[in-house]
C-alpha positions in Angstrom: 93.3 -11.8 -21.7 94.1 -15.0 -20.5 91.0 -17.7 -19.4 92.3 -17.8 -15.9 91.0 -14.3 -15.7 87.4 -14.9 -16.3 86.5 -16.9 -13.1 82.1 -17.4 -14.3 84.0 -19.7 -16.5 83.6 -23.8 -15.4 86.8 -25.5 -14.4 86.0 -28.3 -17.0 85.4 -25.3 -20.2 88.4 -23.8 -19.2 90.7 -27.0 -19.0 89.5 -28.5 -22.4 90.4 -25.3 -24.0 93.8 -25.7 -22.3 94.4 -29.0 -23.1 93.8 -28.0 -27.1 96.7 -25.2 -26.7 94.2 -22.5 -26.4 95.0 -20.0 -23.0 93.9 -16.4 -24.2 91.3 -14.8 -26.2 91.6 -13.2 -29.0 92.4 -9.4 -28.6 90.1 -7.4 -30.6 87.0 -9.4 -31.0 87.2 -11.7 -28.1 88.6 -9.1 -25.5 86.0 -6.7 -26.4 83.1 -9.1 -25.9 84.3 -9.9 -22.0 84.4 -6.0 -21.9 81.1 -5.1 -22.8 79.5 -7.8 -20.6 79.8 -11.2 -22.1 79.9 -13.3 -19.5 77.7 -10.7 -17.4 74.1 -11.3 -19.5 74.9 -8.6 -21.6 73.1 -8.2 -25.0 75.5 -8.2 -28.1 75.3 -8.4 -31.8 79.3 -9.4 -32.4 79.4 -8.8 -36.6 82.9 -10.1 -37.8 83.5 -10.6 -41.3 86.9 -12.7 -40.8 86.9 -16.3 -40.9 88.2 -18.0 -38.0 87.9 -14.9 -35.8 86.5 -16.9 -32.9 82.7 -16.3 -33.1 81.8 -19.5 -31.9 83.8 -19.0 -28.5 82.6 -15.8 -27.8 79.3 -17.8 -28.0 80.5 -21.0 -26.2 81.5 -18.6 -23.2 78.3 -16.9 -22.9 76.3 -20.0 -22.8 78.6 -21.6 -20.2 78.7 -18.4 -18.0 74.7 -18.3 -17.9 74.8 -22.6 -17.1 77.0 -21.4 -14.0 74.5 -19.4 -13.0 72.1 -22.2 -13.5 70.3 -21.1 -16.8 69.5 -23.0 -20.0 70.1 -22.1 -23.2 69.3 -22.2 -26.6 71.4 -22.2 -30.0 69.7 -21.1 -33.3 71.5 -22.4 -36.5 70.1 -22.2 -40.1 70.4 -25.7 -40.6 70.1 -29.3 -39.5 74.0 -30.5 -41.2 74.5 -27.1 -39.1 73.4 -28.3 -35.8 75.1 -31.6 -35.7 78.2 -29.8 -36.5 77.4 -27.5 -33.2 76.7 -30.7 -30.9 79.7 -32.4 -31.9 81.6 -29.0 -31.6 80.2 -28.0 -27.7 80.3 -32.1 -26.7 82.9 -33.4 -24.2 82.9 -29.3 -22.0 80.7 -30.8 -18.5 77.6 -30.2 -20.1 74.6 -31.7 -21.6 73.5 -31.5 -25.2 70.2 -31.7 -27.2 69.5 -31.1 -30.3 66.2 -30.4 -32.2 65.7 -30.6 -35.6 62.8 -32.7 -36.8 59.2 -33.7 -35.5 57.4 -30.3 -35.8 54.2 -31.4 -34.1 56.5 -32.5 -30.6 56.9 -30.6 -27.4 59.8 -32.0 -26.8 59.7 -32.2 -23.3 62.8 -34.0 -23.1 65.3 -31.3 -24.6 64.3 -29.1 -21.1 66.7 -31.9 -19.3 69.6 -30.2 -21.1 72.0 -26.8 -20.4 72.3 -26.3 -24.4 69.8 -27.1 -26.5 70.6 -26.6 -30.6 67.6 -26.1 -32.8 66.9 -24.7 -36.3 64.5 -21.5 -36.7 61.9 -23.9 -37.8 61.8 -26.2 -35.4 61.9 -23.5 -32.4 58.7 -22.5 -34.5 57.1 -25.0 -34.2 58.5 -25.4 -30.1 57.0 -21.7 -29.2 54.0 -23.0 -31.4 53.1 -26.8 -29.9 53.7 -24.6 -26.4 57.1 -26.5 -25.4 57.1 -25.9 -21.3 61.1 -25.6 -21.0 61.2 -22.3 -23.3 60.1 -20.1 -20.6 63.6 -21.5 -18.9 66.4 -20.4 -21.3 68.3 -17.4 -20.0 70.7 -17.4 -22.9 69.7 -17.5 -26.4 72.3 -17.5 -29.3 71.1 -17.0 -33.3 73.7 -18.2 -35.3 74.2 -16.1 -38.6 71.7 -14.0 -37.2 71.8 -11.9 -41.3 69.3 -14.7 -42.0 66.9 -12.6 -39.9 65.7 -10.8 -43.7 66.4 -13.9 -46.1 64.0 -14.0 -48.2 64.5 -17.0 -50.1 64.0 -19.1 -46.1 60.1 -17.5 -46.7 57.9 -15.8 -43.7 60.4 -14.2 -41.4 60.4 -16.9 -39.2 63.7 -16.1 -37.5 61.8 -12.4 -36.6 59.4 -14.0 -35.1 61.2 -16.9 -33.3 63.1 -14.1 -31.7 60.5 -12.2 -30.8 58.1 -14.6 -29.2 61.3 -16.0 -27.1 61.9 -12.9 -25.9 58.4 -13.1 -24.7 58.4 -16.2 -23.4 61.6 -16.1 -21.6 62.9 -14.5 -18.5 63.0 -10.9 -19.2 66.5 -10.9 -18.5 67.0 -13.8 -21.0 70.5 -12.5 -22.7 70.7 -12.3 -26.6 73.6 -12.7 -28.5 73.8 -12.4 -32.7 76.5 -13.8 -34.6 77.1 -13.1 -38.1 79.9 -12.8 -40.9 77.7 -10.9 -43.4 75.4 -8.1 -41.8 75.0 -5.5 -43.8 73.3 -3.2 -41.7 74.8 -4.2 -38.4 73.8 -0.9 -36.3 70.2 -1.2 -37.5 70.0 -4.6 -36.4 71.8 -4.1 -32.8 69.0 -1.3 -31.8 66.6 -3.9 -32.8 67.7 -6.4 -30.8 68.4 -4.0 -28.1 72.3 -5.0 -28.1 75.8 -3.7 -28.2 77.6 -3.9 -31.1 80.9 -6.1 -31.3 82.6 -5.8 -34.9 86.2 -6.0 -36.0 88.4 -6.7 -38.5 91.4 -8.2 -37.0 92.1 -11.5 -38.8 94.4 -14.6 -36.7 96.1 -15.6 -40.4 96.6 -12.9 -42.7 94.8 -12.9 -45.9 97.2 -12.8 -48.9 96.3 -13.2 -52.6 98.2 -15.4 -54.9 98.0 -17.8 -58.0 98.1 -21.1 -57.9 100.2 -23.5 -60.4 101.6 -26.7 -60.5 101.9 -27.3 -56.3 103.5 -23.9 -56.1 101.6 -20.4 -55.2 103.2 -17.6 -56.0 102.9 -14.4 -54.2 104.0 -10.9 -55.1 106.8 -10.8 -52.6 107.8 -14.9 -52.7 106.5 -18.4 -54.1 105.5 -21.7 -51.8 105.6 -24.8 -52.9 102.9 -27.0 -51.6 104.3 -30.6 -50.4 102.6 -33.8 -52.3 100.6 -36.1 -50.3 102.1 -38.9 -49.4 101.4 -42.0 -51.5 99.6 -44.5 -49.6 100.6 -47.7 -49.6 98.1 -50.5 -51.3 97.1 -53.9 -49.6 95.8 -57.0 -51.8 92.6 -58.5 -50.2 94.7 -61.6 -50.4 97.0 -59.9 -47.7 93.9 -58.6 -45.5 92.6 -62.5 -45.5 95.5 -63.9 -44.7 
């Protein structure tokens, strides 16, 4: 399924993924999302063990298909070197970013001048506590690694509640979508949330086991040498002063 065929997509989203070589989804896991109602305000739990499977686009689509429809919404990571990581990642697509981490006695008034605002679990606590007024606003609300939901080394489940007082707070229609790698009880967890559930385990690169020795892995059926860096070249200060 090529992006050309998903017209709630922006212009500028789909032309930055063009520029960067990317023109189709996925088939199993991306396809499948557009199916079930991605872009449509659909509830989904997508579970996909395999790295690099595209979870983060399925994501990046929903939240740009609800901005088109002029919604807000809201991305729930686990942690703060997580978030930053998200900002820089969704930056630069036509629309505006905030990102909450810190401060947990703010409203934050500010972050409702944004379409995607990125938050950690704690700090959309302390948001829904401190009775932040742009809440009641986000149509789309992501939880990244959305497995945390039962961690019990994070403490209270804070993530159970977060989600549950949003989905108060919110539009009624406020679309939910979970991502994770490492749900163990995925079905559970769907009728829950009240969501379909998206899992596969189609992987882009295949996943091949080897050993590793002296710059050269060898496989069952062939070895690969791995090239050196190159050598850089040193300068003397002498030469950078001169």
């Amino acid at each position: 399924m090529h992006f050309s065929e998903l017209p709630p997509l922006p212009e500028t989203f789909v032309r930055h993924y063009k520029e960067r070589g990317i023109e189709s989804l996925y088939p199993p896991p991306q396809d499948e999302c557009i199916v079930a109602g991605l872009l449509d305000g659909t509830d989904l739990l997508i579970a996909i063990p395999p790295t690099a499977s595209g979870k983060t686009l399925i994501a990046e689509m929903a939240m740009h298909a609800a901005i088109a429809r002029g919604g807000m919404c809201l991305y729930i990571v686990p942690l703060k070197a997580l978030a930053t990581e998200k900002a820089r990642e969704f930056a630069n697509k036509g629309v505006a970013i905030g990102v909450a981490t810190g401060d947990y006695d703010q409203k934050e008034k500010r972050l409702g001048a944004n379409d995607i605002i990125i938050a950690t679990s704690e700090k959309v606590d302390s948001l829904l506590r401190n009775g932040a007024p742009w809440l009641s606003q986000v149509t789309c609300l992501v939880v990244d690694e959305v497995h945390l939901i039962d961690d019990e080394t994070r403490g209270p489940p804070t993530l159970e509640m977060v989600i549950t007082k949003l989905r108060h707070a919110s539009p009624p229609d406020m679309q939910v979508i979970g991502l994770s790698a490492t749900i163990g009880n995925p079905k559970q967890l769907a009728g829950w949330l009240g969501a379909d559930l998206i899992t596969s385990d189609w992987r882009p690169v295949d996943l091949r086991e080897g050993i590793c020795y002296h710059n050269t892995i060898y496989f069952d059926d062939e070895d690969k040498v791995i090239p050196a860096p190159p050598q850089r070249r040193r300068t003397s200060i002498s030469s950078l002063t001169a």
